[in-house]
C-alpha positions in Angstrom: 0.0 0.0 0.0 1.1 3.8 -1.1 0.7 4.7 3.3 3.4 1.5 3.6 5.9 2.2 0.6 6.4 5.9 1.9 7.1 5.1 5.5 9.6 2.4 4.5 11.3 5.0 2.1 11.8 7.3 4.0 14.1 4.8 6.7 17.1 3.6 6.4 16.6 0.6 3.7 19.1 -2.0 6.2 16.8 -1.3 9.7 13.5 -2.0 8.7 12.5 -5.9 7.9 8.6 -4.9 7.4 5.9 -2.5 7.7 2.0 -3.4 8.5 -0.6 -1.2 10.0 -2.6 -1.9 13.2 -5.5 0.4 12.5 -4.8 3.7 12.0 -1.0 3.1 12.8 1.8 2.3 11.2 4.2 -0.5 12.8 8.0 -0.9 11.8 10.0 -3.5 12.9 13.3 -4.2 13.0 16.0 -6.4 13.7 18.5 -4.2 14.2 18.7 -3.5 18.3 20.9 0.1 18.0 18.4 1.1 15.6 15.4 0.5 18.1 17.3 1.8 20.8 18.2 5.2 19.1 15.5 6.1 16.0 13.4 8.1 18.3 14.2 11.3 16.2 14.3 9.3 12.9 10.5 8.2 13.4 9.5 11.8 14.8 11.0 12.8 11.2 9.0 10.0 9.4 5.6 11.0 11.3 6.2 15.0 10.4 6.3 13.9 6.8 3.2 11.0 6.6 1.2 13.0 9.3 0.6 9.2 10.8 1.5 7.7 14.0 4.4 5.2 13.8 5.5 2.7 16.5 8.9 0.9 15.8 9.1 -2.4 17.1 11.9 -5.6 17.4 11.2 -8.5 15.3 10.4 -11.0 18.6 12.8 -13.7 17.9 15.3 -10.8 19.1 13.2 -10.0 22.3 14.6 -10.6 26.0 13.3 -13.8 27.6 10.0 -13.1 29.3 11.0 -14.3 32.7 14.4 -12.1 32.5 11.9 -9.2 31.1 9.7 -9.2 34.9 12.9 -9.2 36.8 14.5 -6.0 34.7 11.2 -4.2 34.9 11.1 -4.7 38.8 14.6 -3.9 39.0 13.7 -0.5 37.6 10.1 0.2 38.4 10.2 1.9 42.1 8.4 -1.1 44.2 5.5 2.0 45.4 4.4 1.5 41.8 2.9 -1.9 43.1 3.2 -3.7 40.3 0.7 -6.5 40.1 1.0 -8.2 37.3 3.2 -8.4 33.8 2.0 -10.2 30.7 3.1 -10.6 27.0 1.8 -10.2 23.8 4.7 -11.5 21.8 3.0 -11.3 18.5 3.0 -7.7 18.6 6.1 -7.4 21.1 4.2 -5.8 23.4 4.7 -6.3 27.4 1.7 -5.3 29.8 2.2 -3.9 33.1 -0.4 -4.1 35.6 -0.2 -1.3 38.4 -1.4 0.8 41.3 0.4 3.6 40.5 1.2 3.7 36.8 2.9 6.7 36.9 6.3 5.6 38.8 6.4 3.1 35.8 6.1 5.6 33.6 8.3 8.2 35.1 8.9 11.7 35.4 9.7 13.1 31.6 8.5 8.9 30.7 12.1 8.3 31.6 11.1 4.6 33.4 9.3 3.7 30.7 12.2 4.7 27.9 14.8 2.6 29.9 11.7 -0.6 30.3 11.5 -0.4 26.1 15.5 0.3 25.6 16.8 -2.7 28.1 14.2 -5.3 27.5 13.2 -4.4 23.6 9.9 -5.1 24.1 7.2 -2.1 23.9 5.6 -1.6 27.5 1.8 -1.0 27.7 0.9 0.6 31.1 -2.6 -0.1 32.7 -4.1 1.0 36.2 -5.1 -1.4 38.5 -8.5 0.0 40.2 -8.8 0.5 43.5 -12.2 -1.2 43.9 -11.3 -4.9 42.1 -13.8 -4.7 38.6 -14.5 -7.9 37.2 -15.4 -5.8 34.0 -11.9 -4.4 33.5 -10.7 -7.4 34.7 -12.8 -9.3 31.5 -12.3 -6.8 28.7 -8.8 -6.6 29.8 -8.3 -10.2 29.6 -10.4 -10.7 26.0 -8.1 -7.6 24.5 -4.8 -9.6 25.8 -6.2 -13.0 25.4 -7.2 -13.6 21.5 -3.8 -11.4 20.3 -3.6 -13.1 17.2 -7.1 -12.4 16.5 -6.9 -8.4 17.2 -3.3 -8.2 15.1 -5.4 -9.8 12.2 -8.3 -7.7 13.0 -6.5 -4.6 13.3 -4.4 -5.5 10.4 -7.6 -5.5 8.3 -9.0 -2.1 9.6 -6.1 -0.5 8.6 -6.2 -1.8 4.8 -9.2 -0.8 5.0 -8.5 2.9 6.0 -6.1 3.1 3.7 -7.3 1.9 0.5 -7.9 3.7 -2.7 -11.4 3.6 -2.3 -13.2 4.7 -5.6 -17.5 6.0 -5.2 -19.8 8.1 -6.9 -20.8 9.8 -4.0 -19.3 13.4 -4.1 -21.6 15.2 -0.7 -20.9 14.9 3.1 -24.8 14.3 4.7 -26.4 12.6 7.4 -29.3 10.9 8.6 -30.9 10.6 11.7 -32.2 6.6 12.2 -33.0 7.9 16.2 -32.9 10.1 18.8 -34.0 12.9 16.2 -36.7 14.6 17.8 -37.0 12.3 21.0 -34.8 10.9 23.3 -33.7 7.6 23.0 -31.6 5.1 20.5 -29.7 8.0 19.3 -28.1 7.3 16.0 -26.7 8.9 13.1 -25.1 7.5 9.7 -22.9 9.6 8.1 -22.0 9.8 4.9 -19.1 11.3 3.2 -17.4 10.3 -0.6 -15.5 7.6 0.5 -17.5 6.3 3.8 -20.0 5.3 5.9 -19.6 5.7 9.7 -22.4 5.1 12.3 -22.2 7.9 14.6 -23.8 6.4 18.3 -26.4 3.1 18.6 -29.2 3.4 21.5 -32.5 1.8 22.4 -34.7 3.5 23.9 -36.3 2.8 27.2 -39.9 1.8 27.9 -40.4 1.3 23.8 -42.6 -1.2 22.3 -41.1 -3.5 18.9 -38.8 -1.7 16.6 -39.4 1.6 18.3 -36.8 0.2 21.2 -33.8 0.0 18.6 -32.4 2.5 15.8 -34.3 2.2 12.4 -31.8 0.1 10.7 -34.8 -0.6 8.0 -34.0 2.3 5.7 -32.8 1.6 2.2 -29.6 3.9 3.1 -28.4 1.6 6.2 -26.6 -1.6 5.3 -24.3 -2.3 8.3 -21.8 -4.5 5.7 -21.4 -1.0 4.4 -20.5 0.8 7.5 -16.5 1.5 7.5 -17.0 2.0 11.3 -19.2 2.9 14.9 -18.7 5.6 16.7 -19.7 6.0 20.2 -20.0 9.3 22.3 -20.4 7.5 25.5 -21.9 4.8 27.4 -25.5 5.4 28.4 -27.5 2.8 26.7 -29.5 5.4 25.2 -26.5 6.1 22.7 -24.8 2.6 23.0 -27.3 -0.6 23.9 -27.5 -1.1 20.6 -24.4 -1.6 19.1 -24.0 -5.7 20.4 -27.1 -6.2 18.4 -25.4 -5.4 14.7 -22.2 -8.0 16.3 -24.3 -10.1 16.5 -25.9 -10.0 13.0 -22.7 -10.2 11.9 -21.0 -6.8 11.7 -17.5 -7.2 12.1 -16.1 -3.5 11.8 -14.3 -1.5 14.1 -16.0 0.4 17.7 -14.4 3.6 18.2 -15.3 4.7 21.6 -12.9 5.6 25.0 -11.1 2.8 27.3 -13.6 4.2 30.3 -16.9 4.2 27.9 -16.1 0.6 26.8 -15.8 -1.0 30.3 -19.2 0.9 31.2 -20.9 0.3 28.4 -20.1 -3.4 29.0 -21.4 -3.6 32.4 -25.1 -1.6 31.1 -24.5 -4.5 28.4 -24.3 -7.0 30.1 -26.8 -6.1 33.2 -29.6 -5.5 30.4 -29.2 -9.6 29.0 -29.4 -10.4 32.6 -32.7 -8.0 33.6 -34.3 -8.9 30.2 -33.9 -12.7 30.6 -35.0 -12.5 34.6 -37.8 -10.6 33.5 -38.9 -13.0 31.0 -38.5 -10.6 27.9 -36.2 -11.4 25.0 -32.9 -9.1 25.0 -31.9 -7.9 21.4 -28.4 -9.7 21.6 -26.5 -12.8 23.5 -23.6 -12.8 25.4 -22.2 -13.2 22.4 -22.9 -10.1 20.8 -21.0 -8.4 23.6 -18.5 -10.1 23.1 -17.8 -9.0 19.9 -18.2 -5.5 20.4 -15.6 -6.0 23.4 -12.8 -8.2 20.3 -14.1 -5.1 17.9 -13.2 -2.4 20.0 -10.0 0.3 19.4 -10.5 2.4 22.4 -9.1 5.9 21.7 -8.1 8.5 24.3 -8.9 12.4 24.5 -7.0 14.1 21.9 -5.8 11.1 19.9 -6.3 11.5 16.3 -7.0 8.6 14.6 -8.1 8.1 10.6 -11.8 5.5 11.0 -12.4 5.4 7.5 -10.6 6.4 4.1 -11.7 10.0 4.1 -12.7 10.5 7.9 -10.4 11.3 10.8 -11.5 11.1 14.0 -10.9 12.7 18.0 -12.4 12.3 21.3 -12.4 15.5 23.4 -14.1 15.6 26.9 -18.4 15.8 26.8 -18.3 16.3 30.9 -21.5 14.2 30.9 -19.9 10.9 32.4 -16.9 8.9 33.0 -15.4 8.6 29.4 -18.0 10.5 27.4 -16.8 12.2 24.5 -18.1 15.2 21.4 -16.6 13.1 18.5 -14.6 15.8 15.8 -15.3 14.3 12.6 -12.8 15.8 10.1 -14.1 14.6 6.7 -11.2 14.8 3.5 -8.6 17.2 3.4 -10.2 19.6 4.7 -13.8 19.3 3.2 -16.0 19.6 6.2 -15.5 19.3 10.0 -18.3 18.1 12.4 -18.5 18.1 16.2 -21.2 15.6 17.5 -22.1 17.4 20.8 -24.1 15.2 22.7 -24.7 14.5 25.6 -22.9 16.7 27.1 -22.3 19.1 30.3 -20.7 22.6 30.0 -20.6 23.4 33.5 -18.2 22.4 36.0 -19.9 19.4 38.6 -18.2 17.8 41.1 -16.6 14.9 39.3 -16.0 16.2 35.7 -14.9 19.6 33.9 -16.6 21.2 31.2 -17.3 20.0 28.0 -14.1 20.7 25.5 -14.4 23.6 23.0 -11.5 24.6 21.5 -12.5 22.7 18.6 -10.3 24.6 15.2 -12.7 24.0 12.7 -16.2 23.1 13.0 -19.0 23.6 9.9 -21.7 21.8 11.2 -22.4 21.4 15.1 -24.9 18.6 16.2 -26.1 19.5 19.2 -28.5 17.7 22.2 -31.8 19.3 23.0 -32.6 17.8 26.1 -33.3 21.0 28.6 -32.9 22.7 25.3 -36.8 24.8 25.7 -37.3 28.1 26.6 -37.2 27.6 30.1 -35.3 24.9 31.4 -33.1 27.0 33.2 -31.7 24.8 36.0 -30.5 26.2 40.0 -27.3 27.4 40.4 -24.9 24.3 41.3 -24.4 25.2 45.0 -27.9 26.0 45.5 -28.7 22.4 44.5 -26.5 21.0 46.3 -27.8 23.1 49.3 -30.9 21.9 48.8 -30.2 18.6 48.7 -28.1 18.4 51.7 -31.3 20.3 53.8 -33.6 17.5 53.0 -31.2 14.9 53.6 -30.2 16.2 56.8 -33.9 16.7 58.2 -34.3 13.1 57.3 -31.4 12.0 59.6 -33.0 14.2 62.1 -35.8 12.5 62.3 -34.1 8.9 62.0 -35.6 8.1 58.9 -33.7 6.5 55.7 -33.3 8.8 52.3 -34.2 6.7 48.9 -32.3 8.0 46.4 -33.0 6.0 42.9 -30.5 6.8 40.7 -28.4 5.5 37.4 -25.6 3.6 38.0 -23.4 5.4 36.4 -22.2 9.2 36.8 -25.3 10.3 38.9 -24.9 8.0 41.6 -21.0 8.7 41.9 -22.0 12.5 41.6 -24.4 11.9 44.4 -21.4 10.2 46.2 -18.8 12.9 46.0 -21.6 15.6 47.1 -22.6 14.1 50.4 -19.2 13.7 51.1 -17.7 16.5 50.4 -20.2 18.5 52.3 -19.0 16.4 55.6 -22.1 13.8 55.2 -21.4 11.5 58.6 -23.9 8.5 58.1 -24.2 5.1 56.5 -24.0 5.5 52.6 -25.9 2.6 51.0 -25.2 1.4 47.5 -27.4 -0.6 46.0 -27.4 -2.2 42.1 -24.7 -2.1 40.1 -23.2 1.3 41.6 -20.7 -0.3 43.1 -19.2 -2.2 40.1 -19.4 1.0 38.2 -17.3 3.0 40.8 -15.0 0.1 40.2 -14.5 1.5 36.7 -14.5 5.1 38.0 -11.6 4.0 40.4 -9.4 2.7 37.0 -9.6 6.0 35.0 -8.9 9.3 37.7 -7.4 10.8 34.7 -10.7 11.3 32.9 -12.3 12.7 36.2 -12.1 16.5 36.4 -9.0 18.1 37.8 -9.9 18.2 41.6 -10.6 14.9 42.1 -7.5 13.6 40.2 -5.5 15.7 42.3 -7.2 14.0 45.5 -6.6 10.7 44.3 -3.3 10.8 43.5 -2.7 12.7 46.8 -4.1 9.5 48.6 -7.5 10.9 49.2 -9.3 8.6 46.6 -13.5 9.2 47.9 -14.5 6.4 45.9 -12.9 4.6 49.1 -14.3 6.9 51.8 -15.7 4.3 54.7 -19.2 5.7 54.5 -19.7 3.9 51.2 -21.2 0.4 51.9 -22.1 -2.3 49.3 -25.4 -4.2 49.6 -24.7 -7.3 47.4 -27.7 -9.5 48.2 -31.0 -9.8 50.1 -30.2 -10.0 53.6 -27.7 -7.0 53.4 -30.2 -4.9 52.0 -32.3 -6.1 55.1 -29.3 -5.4 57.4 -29.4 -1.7 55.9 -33.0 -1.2 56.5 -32.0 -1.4 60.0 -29.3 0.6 60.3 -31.5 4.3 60.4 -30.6 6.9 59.7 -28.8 6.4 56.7 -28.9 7.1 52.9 -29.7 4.5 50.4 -28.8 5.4 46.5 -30.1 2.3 44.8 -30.9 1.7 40.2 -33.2 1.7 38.6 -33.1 5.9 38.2 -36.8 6.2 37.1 -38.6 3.7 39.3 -38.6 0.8 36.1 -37.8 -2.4 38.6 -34.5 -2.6 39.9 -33.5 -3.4 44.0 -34.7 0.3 44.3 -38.0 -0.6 44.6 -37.3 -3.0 47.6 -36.5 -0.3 49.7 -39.4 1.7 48.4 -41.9 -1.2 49.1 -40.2 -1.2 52.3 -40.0 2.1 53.5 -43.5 2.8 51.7 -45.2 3.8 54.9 -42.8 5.7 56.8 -43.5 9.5 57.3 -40.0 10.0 58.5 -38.2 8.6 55.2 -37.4 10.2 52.5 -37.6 9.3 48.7 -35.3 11.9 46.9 -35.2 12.0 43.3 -32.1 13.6 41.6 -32.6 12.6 37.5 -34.6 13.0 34.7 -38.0 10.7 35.3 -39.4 9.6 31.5 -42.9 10.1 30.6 -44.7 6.6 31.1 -42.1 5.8 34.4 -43.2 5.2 38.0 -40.6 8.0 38.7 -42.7 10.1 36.8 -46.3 9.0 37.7 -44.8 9.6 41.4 -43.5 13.1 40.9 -47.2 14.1 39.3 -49.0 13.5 42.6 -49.4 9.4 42.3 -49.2 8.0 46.0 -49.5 4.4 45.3 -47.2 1.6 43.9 -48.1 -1.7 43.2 -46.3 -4.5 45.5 -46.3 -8.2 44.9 -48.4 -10.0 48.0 -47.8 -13.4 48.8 -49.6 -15.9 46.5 -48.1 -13.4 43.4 -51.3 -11.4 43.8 -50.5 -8.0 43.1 -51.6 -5.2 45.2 -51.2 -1.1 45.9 -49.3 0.3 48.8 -50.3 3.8 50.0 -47.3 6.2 50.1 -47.0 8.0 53.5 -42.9 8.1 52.5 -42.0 11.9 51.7 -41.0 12.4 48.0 -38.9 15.0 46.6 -37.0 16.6 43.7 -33.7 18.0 43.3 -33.5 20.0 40.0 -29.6 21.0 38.9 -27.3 17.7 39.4 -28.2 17.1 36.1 -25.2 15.8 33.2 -26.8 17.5 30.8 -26.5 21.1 30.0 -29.3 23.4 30.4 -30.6 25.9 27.6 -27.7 28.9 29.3 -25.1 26.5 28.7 -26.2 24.9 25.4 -26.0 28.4 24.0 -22.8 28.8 26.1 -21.0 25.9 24.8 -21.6 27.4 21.3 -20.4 30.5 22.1 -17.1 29.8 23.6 -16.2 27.2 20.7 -13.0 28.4 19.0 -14.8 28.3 15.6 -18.3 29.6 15.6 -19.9 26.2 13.1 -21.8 27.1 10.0 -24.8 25.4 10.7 -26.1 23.7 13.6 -28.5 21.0 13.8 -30.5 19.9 17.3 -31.3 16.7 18.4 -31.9 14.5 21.4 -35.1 16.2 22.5 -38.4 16.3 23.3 -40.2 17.5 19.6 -40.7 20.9 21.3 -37.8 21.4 23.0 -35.5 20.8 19.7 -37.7 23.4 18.5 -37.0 25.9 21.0 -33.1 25.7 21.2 -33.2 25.8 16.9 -35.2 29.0 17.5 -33.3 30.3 20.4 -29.6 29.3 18.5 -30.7 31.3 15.5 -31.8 34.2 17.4 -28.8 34.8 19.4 -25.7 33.3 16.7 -27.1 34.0 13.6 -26.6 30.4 12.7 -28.6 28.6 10.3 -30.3 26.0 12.5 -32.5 22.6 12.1 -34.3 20.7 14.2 -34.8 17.3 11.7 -37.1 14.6 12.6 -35.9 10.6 12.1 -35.4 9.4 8.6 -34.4 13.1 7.3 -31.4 13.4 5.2 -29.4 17.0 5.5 -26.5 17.2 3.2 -23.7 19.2 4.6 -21.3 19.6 1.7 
């Protein structure tokens, strides 16, 4: 290939036995050691020219024995690093080293990690080891290290792919909305440029009936043996319970999505197969279809630019919705049209996460969420929410009663988590559902967590670990909690649809001096919902399976402003601090009014041609 010829041309002819691409990037290996050793400013040459990343590697018949490898690295890995474990991918002459506290084996300037690569010759790969065990890093971690001669060939293949000559008679940049357009839910987008087709985010949509749940993939445009590549902006199943569904149908292109996003949008996966199949409904995908989407995964961090397709280049910058979430920059030919897919995302400061990136260079068309995107939904300034919620917690403990507080597993419960406790909270935390193995996740990643908290973590002060926080992991611990009043349970489901947090609510049902505390967006149609517009009954399961309603006598409130979305003031703040002001803007993710509103409102104040398309429209962009 052209990419391949140029690279090896432009090294010296006797150092390089081969050249093969792994993706986006181009590998050289060698069998000459001094070359290896010393080609660092030879390679940063060779990348200024190609504008591609290049990795040199040693051909592994010249590698140091594996056993002699772990003694060299713990000879000169500080032993605070607590190393816990060091495996090989030989294949790709890759060593992988499992610690605490990654950076002492990376080093100040990456010095430890130059003199791991230059004495052993193999190429370290550096991962954290969480602070709460996850056995869902533990699995994706094991799958990606596991079937290595799969991912080289994989990988391999993407690349060829990237990089072919790829002839069409397509000559317009467009895209069409197959969900989420006009609603909220199963969010998905297929782009279309000359050269490629990229599927931009693939939710279902909760509480749907039939096809409604999943993205229209019935349109005449949509062929996934087409698609050159998914994209996801983060993990919410809204924008990602999808995407094991096309795996297995047999897709077998690349998932572009963060390392964070990819671990939490395997434990939603994974916990939706299990609550379909205990609930007697049919899940869209297997086991199986996860794991395919786990073997088809390149996980890309913040910043890294990476080609996806023959004319589409692609980078993750920071959403601020959740751990990992991302506004994909799509940079289509060279230099046709740039695209920012901005959703969800946050562009205020909360207490986990910074804003939302914006110093995007070049942006024509902005695709932005609508979610509090109407005229009013203006939400409480952060510390007055945060006010407010520690008031009606604290009356609760007064009165030694127990706070509900239903809530997603992930982001809104860990928000709810840092808040209490960094407003000196001194009672029993509760955490109920999946929360915990999520903040297991949360615990791998501190450097996608906003500045503060990194900066308490790595000064020892990690507060997923603060001893308020205990785990309920089965029936007779959440019975054990009941008893321990006061306290504050935060328990999934978020919107009242089954989950252990309506145990505690059949439980605590009656009690006047108990609080249920809702903190995220209830969905039309949801017991969340039906309770927040006055109902003050919920049906409860009696013995013999008859089914009967319990009156609420439980206080129930709502805290407006922990929200990780944006509201309609920082929607049309996030637009105006972006470094390039787009072209044309196009809102999505929304109630139909809503969508409306922000189009209007966006016009009004930028000047900015603005749409607010429904499902199954096409808009071209160039």
């Amino acid at each position: 290939m052209e990419i391949l010829e140029k690279v090896k041309s432009l090294l010296p002819p006797k150092a390089v036995t081969r050249v093969e691409l792994e993706g986006s990037e181009v590998i050289v290996y060698t069998k000459d050691q001094e070359f290896f050793r010393k080609s660092d400013e030879t390679i940063r040459d060779v990348v200024r020219e190609v504008k591609k990343r290049i990795e040199i590697r040693l051909e592994k018949n010249l590698l140091m024995d594996e056993e002699k490898v772990k003694e060299k690295i713990h000879e000169i890995v500080p032993q605070e690093a607590n190393i816990k474990d060091i495996y090989f991918e030989p294949e790709r002459s890759i060593v992988v080293i499992a610690a605490e506290k990654p950076g002492l084996v990376i080093g100040k300037g990456g010095e430890t990690f130059r003199n791991i690569r230059s004495e052993t010759y193999w190429i370290p790969r550096i991962e954290r080891v969480p602070a709460i065990k996850s056995d869902i890093v533990d699995t994706i971690r094991k799958v990606m290290h596991s079937e290595v001669k799969f991912r080289k060939e994989f990988l391999n293949k993407v690349g060829e792919t990237i990089f072919s000559d790829r002839k069409s008679n397509r000559d317009w940049v467009r895209i069409i909305g197959l969900g989420g357009w006009k609603e909220v839910g199963r969010s998905a987008a297929l782009l279309e440029t000359p050269k490629s087709k990229v599927l931009i985010d693939c939710g279902i949509k909760a509480g749907a009936q039939n096809s409604e749940v999943y993205p229209i993939f019935g349109t005449k445009e949509f062929d996934y043996n087409e698609l050159d590549a998914i994209v996801i902006s983060h993990s919410h199943m809204d924008h990602v319970g999808a995407v094991p569904m096309l795996y297995e149908y047999g897709f077998n292109g690349p998932l572009y999505i963060t390392t964070p996003a990819l671990d939490l949008a395997t434990l939603l996966w994974f916990d939706y197969v299990d609550v379909m199949q205990k609930n007697m409904g049919t899940p869209l995908y297997t086991v199986r279809g996860i794991k395919e989407a786990i073997r088809h995964a390149i996980p890309l961090e913040y910043g890294e630019v990476s080609d996806v397709a023959p004319d589409v280049r692609l980078t993750m910058q920071n959403g601020g919705h959740i751990l990992g979430s991302a506004l994909p920059h799509f940079h289509v030919g060279e230099g046709m049209h740039n695209i920012v897919y901005a959703l969800d995302q946050k562009f205020g400061k909360t207490t986990l996460l910074d804003p939302a990136y914006t110093d995007f260079q070049r942006v024509e068309t902005l695709i932005i969420e609508s979610t509090y995107g109407g005229a009013h939904d203006i939400m409480p300034h952060r510390a007055y929410t945060e006010k407010e919620l520690m008031d009606i917690v604290n009356k609760t403990m007064e009165k030694r009663g127990v706070v509900i507080i239903p809530s997603f597993a992930v982001e809104r419960a860990q928000e709810v988590m840092a808040v209490l406790i960094e407003n000196g909270f001194e009672y029993p935390i509760y955490l109920d559902g999946m929360i915990w193995d999520a903040n297991g996740i949360f615990t791998a990643y501190p450097e996608y967590l906003g500045r503060n908290v990194q900066k308490q973590i790595f000064q020892g002060e990690n507060p997923f670990l603060n001893k308020a926080f205990k785990r309920i992991a089965s029936q007779q611990e959440r019975e054990k909690a009941w008893e321990d009043k006061p306290c504050v349970i935060v328990s999934t489901s978020g919107m009242l649809i089954g989950g252990p947090v309506m145990e505690h609510l059949r439980h605590f049902a009656e009690d006047p001096n108990s609080t249920l505390l809702f903190v995220g967006y209830q969905a039309e149609g949801s017991m969340g919902r039906r309770l927040q517009n006055g109902w003050r009954e919920i049906p409860v399961k009696a013995e013999g399976g008859k089914t009967v309603n319990v009156q609420l006598k439980i206080n129930i409130e709502t805290i407006e402003g922990l929200s990780a979305h944006s509201d309609r003031n920082q929607l049309l703040a996030f637009i105006g601090r972006l470094s390039s002001r787009p072209d044309r803007t196009i809102c999505v993710h929304g109630d139909p009014q809503k969508t409306m509103e922000l189009a209007r409102g966006i016009n009004q104040v930028f000047r900015i041609p603005t749409d607010a398309p429904m499902n199954l429209e096409s808009l071209r962009l160039k």
